[in-house]
mmCIF file of the C-alpha atoms, coordinates in Angstrom:
data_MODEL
# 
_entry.id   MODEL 
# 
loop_
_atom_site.group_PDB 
_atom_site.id 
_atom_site.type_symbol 
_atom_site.label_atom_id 
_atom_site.label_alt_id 
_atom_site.label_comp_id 
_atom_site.label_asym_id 
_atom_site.label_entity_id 
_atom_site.label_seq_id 
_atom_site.pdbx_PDB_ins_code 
_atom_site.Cartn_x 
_atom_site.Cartn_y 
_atom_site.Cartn_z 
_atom_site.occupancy 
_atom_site.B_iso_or_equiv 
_atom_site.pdbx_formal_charge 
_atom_site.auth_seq_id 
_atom_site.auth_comp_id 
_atom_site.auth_asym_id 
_atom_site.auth_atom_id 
_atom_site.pdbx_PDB_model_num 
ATOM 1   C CA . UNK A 1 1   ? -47.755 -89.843  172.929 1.00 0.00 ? 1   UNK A CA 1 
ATOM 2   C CA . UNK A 1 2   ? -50.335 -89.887  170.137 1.00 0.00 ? 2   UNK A CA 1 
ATOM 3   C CA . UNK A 1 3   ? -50.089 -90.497  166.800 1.00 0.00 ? 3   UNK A CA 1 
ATOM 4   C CA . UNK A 1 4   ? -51.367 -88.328  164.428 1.00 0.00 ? 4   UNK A CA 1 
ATOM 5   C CA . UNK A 1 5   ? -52.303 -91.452  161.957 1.00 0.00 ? 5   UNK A CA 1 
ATOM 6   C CA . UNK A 1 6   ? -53.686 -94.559  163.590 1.00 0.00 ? 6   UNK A CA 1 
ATOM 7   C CA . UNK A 1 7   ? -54.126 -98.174  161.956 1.00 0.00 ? 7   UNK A CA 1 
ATOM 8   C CA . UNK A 1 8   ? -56.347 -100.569 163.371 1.00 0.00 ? 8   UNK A CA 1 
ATOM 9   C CA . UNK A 1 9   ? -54.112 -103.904 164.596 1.00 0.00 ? 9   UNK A CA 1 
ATOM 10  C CA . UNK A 1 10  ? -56.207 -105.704 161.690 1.00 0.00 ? 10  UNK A CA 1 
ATOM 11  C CA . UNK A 1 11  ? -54.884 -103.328 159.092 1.00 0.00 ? 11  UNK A CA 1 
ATOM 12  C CA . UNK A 1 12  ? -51.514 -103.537 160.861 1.00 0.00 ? 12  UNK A CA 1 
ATOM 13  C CA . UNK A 1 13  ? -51.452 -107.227 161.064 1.00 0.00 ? 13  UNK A CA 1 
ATOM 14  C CA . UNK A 1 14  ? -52.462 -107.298 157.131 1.00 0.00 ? 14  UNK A CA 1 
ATOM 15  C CA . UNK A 1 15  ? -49.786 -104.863 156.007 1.00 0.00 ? 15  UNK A CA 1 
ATOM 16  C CA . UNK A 1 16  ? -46.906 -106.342 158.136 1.00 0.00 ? 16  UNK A CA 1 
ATOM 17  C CA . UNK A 1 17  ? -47.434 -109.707 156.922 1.00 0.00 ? 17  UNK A CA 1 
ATOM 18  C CA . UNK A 1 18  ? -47.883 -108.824 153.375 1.00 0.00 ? 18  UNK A CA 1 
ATOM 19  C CA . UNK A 1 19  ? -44.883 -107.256 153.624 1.00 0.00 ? 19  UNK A CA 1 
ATOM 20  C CA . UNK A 1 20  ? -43.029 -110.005 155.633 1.00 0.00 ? 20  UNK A CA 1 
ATOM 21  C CA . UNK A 1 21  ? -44.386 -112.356 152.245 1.00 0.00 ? 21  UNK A CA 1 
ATOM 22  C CA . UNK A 1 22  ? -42.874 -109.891 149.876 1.00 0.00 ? 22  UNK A CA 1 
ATOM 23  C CA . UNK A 1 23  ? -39.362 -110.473 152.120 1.00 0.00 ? 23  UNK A CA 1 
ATOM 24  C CA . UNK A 1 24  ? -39.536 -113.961 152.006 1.00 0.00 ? 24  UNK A CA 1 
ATOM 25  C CA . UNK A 1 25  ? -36.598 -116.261 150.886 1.00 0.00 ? 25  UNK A CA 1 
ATOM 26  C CA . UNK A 1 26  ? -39.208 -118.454 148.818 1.00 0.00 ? 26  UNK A CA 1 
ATOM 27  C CA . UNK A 1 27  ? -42.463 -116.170 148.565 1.00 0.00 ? 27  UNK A CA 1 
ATOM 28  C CA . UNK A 1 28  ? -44.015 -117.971 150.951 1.00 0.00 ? 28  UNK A CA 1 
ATOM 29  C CA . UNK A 1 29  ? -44.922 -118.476 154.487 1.00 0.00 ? 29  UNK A CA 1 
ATOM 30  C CA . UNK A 1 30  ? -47.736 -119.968 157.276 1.00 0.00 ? 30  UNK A CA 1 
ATOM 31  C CA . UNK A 1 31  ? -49.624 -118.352 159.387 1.00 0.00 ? 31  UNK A CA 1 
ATOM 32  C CA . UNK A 1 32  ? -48.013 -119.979 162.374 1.00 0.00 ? 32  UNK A CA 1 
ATOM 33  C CA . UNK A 1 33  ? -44.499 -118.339 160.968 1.00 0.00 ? 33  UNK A CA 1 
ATOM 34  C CA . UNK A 1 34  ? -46.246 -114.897 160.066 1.00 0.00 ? 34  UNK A CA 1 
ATOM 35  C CA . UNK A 1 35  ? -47.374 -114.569 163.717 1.00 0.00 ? 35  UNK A CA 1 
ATOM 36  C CA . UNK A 1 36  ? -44.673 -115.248 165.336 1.00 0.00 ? 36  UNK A CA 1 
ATOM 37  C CA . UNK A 1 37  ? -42.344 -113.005 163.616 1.00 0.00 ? 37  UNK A CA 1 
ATOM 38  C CA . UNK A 1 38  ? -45.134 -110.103 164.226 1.00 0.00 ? 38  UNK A CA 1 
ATOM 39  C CA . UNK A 1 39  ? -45.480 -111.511 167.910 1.00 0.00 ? 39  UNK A CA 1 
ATOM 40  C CA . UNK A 1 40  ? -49.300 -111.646 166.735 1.00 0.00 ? 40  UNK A CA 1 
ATOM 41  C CA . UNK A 1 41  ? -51.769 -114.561 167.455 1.00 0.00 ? 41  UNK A CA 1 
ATOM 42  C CA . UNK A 1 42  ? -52.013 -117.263 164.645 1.00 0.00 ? 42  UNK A CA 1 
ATOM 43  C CA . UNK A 1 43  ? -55.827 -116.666 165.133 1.00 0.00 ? 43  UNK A CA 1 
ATOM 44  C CA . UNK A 1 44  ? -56.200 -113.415 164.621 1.00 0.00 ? 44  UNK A CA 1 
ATOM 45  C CA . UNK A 1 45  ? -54.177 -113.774 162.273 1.00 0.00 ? 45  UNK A CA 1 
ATOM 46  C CA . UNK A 1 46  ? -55.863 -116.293 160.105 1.00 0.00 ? 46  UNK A CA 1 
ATOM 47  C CA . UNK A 1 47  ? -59.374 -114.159 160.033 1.00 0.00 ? 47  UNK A CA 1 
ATOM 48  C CA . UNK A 1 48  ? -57.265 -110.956 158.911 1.00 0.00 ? 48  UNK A CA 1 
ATOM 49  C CA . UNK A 1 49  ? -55.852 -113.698 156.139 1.00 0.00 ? 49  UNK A CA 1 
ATOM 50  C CA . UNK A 1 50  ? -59.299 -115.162 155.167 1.00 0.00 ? 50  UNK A CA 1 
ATOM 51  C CA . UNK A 1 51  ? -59.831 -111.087 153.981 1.00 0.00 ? 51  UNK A CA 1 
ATOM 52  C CA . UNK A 1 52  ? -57.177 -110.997 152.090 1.00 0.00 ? 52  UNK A CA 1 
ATOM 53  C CA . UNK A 1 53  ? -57.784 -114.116 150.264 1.00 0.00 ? 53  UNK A CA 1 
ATOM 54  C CA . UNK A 1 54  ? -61.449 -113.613 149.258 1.00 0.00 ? 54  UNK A CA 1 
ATOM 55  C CA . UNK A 1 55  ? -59.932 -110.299 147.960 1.00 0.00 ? 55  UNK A CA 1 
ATOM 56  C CA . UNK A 1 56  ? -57.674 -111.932 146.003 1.00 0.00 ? 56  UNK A CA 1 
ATOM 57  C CA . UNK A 1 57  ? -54.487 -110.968 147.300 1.00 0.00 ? 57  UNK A CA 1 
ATOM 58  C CA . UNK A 1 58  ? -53.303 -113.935 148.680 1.00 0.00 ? 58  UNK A CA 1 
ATOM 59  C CA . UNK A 1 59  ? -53.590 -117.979 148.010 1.00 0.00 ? 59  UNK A CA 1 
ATOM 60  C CA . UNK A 1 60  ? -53.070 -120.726 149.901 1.00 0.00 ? 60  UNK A CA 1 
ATOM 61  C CA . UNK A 1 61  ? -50.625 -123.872 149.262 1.00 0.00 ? 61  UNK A CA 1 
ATOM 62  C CA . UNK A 1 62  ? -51.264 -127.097 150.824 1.00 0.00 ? 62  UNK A CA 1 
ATOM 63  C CA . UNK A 1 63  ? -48.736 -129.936 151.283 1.00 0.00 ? 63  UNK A CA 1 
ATOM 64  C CA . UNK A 1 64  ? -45.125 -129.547 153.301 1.00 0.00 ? 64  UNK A CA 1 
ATOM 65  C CA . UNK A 1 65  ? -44.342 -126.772 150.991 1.00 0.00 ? 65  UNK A CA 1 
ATOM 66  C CA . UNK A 1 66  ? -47.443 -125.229 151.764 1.00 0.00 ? 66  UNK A CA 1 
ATOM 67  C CA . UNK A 1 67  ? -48.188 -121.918 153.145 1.00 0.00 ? 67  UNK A CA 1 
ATOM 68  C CA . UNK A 1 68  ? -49.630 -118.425 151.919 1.00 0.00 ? 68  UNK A CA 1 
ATOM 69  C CA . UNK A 1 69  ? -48.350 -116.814 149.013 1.00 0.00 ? 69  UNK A CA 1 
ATOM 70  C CA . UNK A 1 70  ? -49.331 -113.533 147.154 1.00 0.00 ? 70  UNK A CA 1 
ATOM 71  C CA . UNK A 1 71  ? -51.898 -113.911 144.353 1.00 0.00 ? 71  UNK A CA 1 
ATOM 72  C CA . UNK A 1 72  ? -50.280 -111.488 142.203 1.00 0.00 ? 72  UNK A CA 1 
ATOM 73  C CA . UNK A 1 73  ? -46.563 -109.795 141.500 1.00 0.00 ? 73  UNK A CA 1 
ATOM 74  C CA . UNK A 1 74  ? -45.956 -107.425 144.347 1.00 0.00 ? 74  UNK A CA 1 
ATOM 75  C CA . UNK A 1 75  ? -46.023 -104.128 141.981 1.00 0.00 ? 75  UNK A CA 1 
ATOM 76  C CA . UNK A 1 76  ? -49.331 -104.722 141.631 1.00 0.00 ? 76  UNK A CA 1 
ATOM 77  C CA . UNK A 1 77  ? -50.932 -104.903 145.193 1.00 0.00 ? 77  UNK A CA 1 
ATOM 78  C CA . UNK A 1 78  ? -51.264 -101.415 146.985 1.00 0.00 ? 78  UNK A CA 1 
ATOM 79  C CA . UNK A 1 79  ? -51.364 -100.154 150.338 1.00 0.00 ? 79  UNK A CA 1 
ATOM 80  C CA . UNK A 1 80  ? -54.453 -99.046  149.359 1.00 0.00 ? 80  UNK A CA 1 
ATOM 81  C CA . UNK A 1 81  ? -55.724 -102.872 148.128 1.00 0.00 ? 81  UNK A CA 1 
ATOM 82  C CA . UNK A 1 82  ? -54.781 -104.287 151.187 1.00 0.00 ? 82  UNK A CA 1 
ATOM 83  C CA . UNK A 1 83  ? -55.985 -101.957 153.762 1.00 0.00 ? 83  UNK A CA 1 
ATOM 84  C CA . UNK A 1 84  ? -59.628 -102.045 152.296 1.00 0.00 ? 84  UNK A CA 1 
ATOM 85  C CA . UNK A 1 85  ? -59.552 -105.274 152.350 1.00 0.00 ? 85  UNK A CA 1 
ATOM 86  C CA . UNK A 1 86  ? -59.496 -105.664 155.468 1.00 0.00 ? 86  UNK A CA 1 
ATOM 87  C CA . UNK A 1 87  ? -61.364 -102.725 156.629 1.00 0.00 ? 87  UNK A CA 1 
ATOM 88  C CA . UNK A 1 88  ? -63.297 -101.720 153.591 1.00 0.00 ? 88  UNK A CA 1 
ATOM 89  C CA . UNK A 1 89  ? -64.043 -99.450  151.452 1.00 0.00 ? 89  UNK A CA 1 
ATOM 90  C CA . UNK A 1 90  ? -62.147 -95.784  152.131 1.00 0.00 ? 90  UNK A CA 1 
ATOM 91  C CA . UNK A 1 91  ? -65.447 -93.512  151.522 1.00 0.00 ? 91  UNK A CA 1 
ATOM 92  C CA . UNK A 1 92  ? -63.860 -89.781  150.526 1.00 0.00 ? 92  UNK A CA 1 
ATOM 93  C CA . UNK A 1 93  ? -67.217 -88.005  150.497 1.00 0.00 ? 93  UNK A CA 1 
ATOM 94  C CA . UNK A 1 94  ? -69.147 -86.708  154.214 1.00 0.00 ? 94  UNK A CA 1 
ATOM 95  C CA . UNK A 1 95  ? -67.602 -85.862  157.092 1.00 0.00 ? 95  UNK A CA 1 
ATOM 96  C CA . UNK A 1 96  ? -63.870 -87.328  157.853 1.00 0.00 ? 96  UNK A CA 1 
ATOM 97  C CA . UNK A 1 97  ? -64.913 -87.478  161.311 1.00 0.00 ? 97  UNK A CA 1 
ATOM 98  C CA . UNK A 1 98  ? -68.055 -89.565  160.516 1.00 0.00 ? 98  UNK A CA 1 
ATOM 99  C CA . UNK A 1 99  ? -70.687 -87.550  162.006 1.00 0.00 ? 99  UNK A CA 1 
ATOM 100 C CA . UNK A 1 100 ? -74.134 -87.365  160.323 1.00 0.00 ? 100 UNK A CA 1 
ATOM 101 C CA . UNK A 1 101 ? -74.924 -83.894  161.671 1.00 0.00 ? 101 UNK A CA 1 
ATOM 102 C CA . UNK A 1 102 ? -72.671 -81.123  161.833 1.00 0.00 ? 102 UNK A CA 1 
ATOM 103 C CA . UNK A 1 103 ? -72.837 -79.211  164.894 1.00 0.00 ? 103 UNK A CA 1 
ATOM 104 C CA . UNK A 1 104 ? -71.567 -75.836  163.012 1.00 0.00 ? 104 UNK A CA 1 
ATOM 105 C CA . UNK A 1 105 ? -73.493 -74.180  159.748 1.00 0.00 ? 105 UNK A CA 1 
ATOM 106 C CA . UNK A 1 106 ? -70.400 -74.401  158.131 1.00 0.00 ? 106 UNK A CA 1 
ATOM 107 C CA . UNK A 1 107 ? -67.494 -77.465  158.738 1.00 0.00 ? 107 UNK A CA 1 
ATOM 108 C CA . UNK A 1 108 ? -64.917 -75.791  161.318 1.00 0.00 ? 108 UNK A CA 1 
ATOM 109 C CA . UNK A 1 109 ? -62.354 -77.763  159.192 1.00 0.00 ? 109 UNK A CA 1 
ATOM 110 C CA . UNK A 1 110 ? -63.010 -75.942  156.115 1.00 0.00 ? 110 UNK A CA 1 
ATOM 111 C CA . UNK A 1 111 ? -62.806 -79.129  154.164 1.00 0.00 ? 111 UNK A CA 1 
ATOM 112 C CA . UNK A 1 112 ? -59.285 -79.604  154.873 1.00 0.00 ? 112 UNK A CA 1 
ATOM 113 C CA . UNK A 1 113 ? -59.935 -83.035  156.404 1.00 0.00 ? 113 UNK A CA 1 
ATOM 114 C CA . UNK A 1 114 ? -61.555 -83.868  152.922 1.00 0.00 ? 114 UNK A CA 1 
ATOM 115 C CA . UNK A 1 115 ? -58.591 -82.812  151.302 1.00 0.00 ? 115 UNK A CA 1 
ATOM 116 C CA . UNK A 1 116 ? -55.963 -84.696  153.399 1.00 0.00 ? 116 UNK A CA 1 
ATOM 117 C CA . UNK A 1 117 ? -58.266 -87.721  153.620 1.00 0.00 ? 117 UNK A CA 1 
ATOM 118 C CA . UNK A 1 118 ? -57.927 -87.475  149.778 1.00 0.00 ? 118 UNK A CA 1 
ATOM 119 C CA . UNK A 1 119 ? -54.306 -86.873  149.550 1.00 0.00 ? 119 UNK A CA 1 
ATOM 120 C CA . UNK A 1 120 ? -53.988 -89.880  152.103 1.00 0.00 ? 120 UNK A CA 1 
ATOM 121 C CA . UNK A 1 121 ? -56.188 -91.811  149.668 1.00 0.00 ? 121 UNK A CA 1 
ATOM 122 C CA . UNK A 1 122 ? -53.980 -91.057  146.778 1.00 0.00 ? 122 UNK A CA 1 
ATOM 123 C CA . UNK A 1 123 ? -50.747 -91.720  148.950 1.00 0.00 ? 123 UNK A CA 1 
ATOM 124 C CA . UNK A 1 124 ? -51.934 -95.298  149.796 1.00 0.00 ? 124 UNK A CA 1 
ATOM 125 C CA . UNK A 1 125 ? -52.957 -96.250  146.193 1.00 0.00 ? 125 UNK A CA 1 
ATOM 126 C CA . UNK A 1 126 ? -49.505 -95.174  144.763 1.00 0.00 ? 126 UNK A CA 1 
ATOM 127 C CA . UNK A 1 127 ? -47.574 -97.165  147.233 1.00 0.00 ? 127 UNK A CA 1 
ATOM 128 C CA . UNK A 1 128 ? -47.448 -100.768 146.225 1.00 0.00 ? 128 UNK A CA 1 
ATOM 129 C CA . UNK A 1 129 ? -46.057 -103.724 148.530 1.00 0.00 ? 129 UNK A CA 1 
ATOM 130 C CA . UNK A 1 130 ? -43.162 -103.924 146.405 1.00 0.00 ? 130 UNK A CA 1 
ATOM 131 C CA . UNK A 1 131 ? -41.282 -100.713 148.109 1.00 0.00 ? 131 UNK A CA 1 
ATOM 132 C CA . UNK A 1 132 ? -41.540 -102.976 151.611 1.00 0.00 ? 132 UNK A CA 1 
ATOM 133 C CA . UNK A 1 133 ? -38.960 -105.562 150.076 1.00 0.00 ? 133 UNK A CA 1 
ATOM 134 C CA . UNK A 1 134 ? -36.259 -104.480 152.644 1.00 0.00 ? 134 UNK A CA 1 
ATOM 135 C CA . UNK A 1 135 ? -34.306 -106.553 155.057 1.00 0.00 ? 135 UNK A CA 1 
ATOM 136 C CA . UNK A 1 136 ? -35.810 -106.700 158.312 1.00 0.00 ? 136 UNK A CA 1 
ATOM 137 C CA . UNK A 1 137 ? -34.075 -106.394 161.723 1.00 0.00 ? 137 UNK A CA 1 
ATOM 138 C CA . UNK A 1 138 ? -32.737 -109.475 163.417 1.00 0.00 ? 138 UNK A CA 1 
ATOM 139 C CA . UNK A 1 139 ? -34.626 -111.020 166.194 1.00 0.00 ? 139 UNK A CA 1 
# 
């Protein structure tokens, strides 16, 4: 079965584990934690977290304590934030489906791609990491 909306695993991996942060008993956790909880692997990982530290969303601890923590209050990081971090920049003009040339004089769509790209847009910037602070299953 297909889904209608598809994340790339990086984006995935990024907004689980920002969420699984968010969760945490202390705020904090390792990479080596992060992955296995998300049955990921620690290096891919790490690369996804190396994005989200040079955009500022996370920091890194050193020491026995140490681990990654969020670089600002929960509230204040959207879906939005961390998905273009790790895949860029969400461009709302063009064609939704990325094509240079359209094959039609006028879009089949109607622009109603546009519009639901936009409303997606607007969806993912109003949802901050704070609304994932919920208990998660047991393993």
């Amino acid at each position: 079965m297909a889904n209608l909306i598809h994340l790339s695993e990086r984006a995935s991996l990024a907004i689980h584990s920002m969420a699984l942060l968010v969760g945490s008993k202390n705020g904090r956790a390792t990479i080596r934690e992060l992955a296995d909880q998300l049955d990921a692997s620690a290096n891919h990982l790490a690369k996804v977290f190396q994005s989200l530290g040079k955009a500022g969303l996370l920091r890194s601890e050193r020491g026995p304590a140490g681990g990654y923590r969020l670089n600002r209050p929960a509230e204040k990081i959207s879906f939005l934030d961390v998905f273009e971090a790790v895949e860029g920049r969400v461009v709302l003009s063009g064609c939704p489906l990325g094509k240079e040339k359209c094959y039609f004089q006028k879009c089949v769509f109607s622009g109603q791609l546009n519009r639901i790209t936009r409303d997606l847009y607007e969806s993912m910037r109003g949802l901050n990491m704070a609304s994932f602070k919920q208990d998660r299953r047991s393993s």
